[in-house]
PABAMAR-624679 format. One record per residue (C-alpha): residue in one letter; residue number from 1; x, y, z. Coordinates in steps of 0.001 Angstrom, whole numbers, plus 500000, padded with zeros to 6 digits. Layout:
// residues N
(r a, NUM, (X, Y, Z))
...
***
This chain:
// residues 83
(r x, 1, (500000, 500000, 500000))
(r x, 2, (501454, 503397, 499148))
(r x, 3, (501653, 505863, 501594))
(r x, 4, (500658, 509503, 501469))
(r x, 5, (502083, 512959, 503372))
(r x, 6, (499855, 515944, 503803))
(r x, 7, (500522, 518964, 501582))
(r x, 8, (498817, 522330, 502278))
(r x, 9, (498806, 525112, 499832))
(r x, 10, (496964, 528295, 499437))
(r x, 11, (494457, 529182, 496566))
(r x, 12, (493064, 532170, 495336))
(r x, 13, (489153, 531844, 496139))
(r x, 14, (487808, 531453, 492519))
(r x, 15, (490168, 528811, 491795))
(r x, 16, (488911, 527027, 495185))
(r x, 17, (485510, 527526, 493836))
(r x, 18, (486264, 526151, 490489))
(r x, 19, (487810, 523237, 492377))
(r x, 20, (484699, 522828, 494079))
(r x, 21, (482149, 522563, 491323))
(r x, 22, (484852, 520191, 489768))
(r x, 23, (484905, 517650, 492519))
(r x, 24, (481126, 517939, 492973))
(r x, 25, (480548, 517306, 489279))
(r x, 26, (482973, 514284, 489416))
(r x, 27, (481882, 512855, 492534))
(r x, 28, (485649, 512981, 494050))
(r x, 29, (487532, 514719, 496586))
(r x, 30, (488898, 518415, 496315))
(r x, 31, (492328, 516449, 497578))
(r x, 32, (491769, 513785, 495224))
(r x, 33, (491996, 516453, 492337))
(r x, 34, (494483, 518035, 493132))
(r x, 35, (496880, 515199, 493581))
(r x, 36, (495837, 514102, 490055))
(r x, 37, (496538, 517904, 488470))
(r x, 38, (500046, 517491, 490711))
(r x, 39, (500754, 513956, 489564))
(r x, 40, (500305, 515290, 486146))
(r x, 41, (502047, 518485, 486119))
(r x, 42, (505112, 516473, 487554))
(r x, 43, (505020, 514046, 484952))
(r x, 44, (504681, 516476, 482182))
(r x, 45, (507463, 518941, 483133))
(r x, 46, (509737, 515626, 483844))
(r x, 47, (508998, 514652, 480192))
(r x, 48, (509890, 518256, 479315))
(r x, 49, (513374, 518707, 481123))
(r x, 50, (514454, 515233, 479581))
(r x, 51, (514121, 516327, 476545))
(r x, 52, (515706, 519314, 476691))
(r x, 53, (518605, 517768, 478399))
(r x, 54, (518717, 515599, 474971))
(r x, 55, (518570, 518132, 472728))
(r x, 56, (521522, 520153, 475195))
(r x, 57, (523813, 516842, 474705))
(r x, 58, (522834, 516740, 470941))
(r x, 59, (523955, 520689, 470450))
(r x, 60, (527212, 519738, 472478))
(r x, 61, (528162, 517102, 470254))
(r x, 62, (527411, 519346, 467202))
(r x, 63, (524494, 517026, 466185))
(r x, 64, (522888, 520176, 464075))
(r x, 65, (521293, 519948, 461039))
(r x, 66, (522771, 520824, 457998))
(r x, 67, (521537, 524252, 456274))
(r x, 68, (520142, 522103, 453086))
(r x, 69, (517844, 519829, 455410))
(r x, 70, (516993, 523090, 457039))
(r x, 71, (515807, 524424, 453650))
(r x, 72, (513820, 521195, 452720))
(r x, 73, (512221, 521168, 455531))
(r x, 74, (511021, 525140, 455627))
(r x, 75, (510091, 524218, 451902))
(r x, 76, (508106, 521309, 453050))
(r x, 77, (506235, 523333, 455439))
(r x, 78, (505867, 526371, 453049))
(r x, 79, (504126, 524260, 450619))
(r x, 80, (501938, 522317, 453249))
(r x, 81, (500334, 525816, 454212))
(r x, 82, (500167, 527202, 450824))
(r x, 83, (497423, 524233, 450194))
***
């Protein structure tokens, strides 16, 4: 069984009342919510470092692309929104 700690944080009133109607309409906890909308922004700004680490390592080994792929691509994209 996983355990749990408490977290208290401060909201600005309309966003407590938003959370409100939200867990009333879906039947679950204020703290259940918010746990979820944690959990999630976690996850997404983990994914988001990551990657930028990546792309840091890739710039440091001079892992660009060329100025002719560059061109083909901006050409590919030009002629996608011309449509």
């Amino acid at each position: 069984m996983a355990t749990s700690t408490v977290l208290t944080l401060r909201l600005e009133p309309q966003l407590r009342k938003k959370l409100d109607t939200l867990a009333k309409a879906t039947q679950r906890s204020r703290s259940f919510l918010a746990a979820e909308a944690i959990k999630e922004y976690v996850a997404i700004n983990e994914w988001q470092i990551s990657e930028i680490k990546k792309a840091i390592g890739e710039a440091d080994r001079g892992e660009f692309a060329t100025d002719d792929e560059m061109e083909r691509l901006f050409k590919k994209w030009s002629r996608r929104r011309a449509r």
